[in-house]
N, C-alpha and C positions, 0 to 999 in steps of 0.2 A: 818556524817549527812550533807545535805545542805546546809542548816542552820549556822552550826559549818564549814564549809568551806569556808561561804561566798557566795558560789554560788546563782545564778537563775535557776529559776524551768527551764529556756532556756539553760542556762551554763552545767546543770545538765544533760537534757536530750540528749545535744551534746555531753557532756563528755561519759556516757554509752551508746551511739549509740542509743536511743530511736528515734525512726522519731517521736512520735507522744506526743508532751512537755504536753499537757492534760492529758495524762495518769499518768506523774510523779506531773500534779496538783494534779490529785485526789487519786493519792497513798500519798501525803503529808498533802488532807485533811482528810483520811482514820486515819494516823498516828497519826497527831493531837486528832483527836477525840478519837480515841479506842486505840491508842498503837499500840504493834505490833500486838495483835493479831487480829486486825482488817484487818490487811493485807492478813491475811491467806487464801489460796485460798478456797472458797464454791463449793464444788461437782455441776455440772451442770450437763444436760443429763438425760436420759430417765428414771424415775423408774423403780426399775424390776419388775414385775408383781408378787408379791405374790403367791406361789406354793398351791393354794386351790385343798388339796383332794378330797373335797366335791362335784365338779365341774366332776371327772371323773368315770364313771362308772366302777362299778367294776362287775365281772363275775364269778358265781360259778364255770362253766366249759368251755371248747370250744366249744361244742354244744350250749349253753347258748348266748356267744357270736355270734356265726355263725348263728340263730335265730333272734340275736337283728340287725344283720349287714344287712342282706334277708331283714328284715321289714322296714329297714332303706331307702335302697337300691330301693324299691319297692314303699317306700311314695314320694323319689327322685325323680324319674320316674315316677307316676303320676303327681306332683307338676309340671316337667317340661312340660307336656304334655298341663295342664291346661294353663300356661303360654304359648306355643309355639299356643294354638286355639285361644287366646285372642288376640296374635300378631295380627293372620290370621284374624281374625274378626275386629281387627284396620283395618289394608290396606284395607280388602274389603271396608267396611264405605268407606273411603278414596276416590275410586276409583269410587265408585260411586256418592262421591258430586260432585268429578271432571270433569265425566263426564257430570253431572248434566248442 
């Protein structure tokens, strides 16, 4: 322990190669407070997303599916359509305030 050797949280951090002596502050006010197992590292990073069956469609046959994909496929394709005349109808506007 640090402490029990005398050292500074500076002496300590030189000792084990630490560049950065505030890390071995706050692993020492870590210590203090909680013990060791306050040291213990906490999982960081992204949760996994929960595997929700309920989210995917399920299909009695391949017909069934090949139906739902067509109708899919075909609301896509209008949607983008409706979008791609809105575009064209921005820029028109456009072009004509500008020439305005």
């Amino acid at each position: 322990c640090i402490e029990d050797e005398g050292y500074s949280i500076r002496e300590a951090s030189a000792l084990f190669h630490i560049p950065d002596y505030s890390m071995v502050r706050r692993w020492m006010r870590k210590w203090k407070n909680g013990g060791m197992g306050a040291l213990a590292s906490k999982r960081k990073g992204n949760v996994p997303m929960p595997n929700n069956k309920k989210t995917k469609k399920t299909f009695k046959s391949v017909e069934e599916e090949l139906e739902y994909l067509r109708m899919e496929n075909a609301y896509l394709k209008k949607l983008n359509a409706l979008v791609e005349e809105e575009d064209r109808q921005t820029k028109n506007k456009k072009r004509k305030s500008s020439s305005d």
